[in-house]
C-alpha positions in Angstrom: -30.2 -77.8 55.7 -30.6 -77.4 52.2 -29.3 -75.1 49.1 -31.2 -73.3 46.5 -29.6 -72.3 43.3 -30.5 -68.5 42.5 -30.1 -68.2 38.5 -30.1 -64.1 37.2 -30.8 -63.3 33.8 -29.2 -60.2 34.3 -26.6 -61.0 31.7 -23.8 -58.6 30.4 -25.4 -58.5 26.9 -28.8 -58.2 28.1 -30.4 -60.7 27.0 -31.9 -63.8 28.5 -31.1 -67.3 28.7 -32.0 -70.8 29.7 -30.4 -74.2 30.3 -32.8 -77.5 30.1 -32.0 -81.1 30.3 -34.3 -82.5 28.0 -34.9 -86.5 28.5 -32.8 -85.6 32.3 -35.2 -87.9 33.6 -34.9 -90.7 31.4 -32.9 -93.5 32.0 -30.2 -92.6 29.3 -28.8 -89.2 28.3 -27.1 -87.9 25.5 -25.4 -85.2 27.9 -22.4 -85.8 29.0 -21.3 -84.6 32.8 -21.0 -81.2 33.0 -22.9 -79.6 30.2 -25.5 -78.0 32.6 -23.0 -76.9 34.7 -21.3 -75.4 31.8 -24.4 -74.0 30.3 -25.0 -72.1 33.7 -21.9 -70.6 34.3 -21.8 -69.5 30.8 -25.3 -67.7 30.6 -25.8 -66.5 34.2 -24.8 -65.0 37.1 -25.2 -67.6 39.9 -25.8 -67.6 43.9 -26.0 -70.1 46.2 -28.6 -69.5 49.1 -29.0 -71.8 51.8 -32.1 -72.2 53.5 -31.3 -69.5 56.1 -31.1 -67.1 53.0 -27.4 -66.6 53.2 -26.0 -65.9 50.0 -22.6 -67.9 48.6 -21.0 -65.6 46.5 -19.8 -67.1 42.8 -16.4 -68.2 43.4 -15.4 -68.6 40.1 -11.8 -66.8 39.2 -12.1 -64.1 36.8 -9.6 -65.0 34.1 -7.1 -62.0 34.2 -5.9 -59.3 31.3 -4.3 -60.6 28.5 -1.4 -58.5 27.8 1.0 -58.4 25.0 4.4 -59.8 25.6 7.1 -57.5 25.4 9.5 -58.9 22.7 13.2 -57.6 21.8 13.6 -55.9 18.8 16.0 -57.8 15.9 18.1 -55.8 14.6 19.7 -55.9 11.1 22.4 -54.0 9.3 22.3 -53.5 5.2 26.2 -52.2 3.8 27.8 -52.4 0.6 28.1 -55.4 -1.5 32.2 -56.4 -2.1 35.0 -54.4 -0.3 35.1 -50.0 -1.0 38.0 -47.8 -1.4 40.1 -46.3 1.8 38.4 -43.1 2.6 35.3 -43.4 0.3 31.9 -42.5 1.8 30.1 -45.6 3.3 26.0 -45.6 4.0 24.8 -48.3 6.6 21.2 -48.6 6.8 19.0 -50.4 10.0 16.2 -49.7 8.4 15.3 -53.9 8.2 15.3 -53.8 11.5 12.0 -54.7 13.2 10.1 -55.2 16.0 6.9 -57.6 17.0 5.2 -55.5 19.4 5.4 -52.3 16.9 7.4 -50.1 19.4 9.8 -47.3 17.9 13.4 -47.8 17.3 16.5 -46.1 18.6 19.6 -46.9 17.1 23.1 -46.5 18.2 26.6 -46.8 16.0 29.7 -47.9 16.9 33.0 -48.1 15.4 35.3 -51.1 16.2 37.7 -48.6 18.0 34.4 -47.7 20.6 33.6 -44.1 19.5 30.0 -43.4 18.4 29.6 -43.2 14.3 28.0 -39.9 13.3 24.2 -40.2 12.7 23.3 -41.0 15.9 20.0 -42.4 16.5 19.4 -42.7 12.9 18.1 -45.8 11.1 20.3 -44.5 8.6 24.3 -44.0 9.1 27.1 -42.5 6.2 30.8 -42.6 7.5 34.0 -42.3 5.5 35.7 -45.6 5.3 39.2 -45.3 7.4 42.2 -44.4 5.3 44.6 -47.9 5.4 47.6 -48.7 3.8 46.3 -52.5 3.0 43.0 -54.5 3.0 41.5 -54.9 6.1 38.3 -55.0 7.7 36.4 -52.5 9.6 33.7 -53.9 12.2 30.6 -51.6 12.8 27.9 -52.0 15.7 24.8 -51.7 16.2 22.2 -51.7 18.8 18.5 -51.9 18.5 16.3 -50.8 21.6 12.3 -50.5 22.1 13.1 -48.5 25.2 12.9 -51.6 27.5 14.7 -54.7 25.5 17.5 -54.2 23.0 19.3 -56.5 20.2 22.5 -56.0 18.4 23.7 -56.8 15.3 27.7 -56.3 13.4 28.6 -55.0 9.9 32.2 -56.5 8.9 33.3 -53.8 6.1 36.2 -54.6 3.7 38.3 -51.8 3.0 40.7 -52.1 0.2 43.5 -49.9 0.7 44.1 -46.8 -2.1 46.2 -47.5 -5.7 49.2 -46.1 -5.7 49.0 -42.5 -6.6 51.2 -42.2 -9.8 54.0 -39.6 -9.3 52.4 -36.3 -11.4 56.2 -34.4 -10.1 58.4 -34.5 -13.1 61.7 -35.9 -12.1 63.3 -34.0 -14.8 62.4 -30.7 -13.1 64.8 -31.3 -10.5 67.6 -31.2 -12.7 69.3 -28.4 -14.5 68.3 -27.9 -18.1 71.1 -28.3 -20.7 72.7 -25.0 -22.2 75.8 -25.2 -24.9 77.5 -21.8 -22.3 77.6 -24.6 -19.4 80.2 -26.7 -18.3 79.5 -30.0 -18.2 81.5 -32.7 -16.0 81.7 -36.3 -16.6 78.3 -37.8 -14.9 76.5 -34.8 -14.5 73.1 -35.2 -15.0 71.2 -32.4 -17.6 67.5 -32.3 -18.5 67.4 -31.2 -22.3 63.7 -31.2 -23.9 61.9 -33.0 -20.8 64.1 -35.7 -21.2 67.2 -37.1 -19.0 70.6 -37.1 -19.7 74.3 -38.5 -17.8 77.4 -36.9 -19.4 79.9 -39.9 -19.6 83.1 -40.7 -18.2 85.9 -39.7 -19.6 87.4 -39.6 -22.1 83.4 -39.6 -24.1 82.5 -36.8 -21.5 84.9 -34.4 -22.9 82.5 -33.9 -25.9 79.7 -32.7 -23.6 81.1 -29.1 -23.8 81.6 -29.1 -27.4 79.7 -28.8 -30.8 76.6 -28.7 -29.9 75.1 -29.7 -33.6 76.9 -32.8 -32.7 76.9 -33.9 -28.8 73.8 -31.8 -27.8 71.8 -34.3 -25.7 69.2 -35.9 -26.9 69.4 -33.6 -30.4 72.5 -33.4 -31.9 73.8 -35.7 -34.6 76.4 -37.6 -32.5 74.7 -37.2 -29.2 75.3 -40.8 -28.0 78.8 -40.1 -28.2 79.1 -38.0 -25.0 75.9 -39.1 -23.4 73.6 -41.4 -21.6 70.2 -41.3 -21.8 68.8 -42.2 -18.7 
């Protein structure tokens, strides 16, 4: 029993082809094994009938879909440069982060101590920096999702803690203020003109109560004698 080779020009484009062997009958080729082959399966749609009629289907495996690999997002974080203030506003941006496939981003914040920064979902994030008593460092999360794959990414902040607030209270205003019709004792302490004063010990801080053109504090002419500024 023999086979015929059915070749159809009824090609996807339309158009029609052939494959020849020139010089196939010639003792040497310049084809190499194959080529015909190739040619055929490449140009047209090909049966198999044996001499019965019955038609061999092609066998040849249809490649299948190529499909884009899904590919985590990378996610990246962008902060300050050098350590901020204790309780200053802080901005955190995600907006570096990317992804190959072009999906769209969530994002999701998280302070070191677990709870969820405000700006949820936002590329963008702006937090006040945590009010410390020293430096330290504040650690900030982030995740990166496409919806199916995520990536995450952490923001070490340094936080310098607050200067010393200078004490505004004047000291002196929680003193009584000097007057000559006062008694004064021997280490009482009087504020005369914003300024600070400790009536001595005796016997000096006898003169406290007396001649006030001399032994007012701070003002009179022997002042020093009966007191100390402090």
């Amino acid at each position: 029993m023999g086979t015929r080779l059915g070749l159809s020009a009824d090609t996807a484009d339309g158009k029609t082809y052939s494959c020849q062997l020139v010089g196939y009958q010639t003792p040497y080729t310049a084809f190499k094994e194959g080529d015909y082959t190739k040619c055929v399966q490449h140009y047209f749609n090909v049966n198999v009938v044996d001499d019965n009629g019955t038609t061999e289907p092609d066998v040849t495996p249809t490649p299948a879909p190529v499909t884009d690999e899904n590919v985590a997002p990378v996610a990246r974080i962008a902060g300050p440069v050098g350590a901020v203030e204790a309780g200053s506003p802080v901005s955190l941006s995600a907006e570096g982060s990317t992804d190959a496939n072009g999906d769209k981003l969530t994002y999701t914040w998280m302070s070191q101590d677990g709870k969820t920064l405000s700006g949820q979902d936002k590329a963008v994030v702006i937090f006040n920096a945590p009010d410390v008593t020293q430096n330290t460092q504040y650690v900030v999360n982030l995740t990166v999702s496409d919806g199916t794959l995520s990536s995450t990414a952490v923001y070490t902040l340094n936080v310098k803690a607050k200067a010393a607030a200078a004490d505004d209270e004047d000291k002196t205003t929680s003193y009584p203020a000097w007057s000559s019709s006062q008694k004064w004792n021997p280490g009482d302490i009087v504020n005369s003109n914003g300024a600070l004063y400790q009536c001595k010990p005796f016997p000096e801080g006898s003169w406290c109560n007396v001649a006030p053109a001399y032994y007012e504090p701070g003002v009179g002419i022997a002042w020093a004698d009966a007191w100390n500024a402090l």
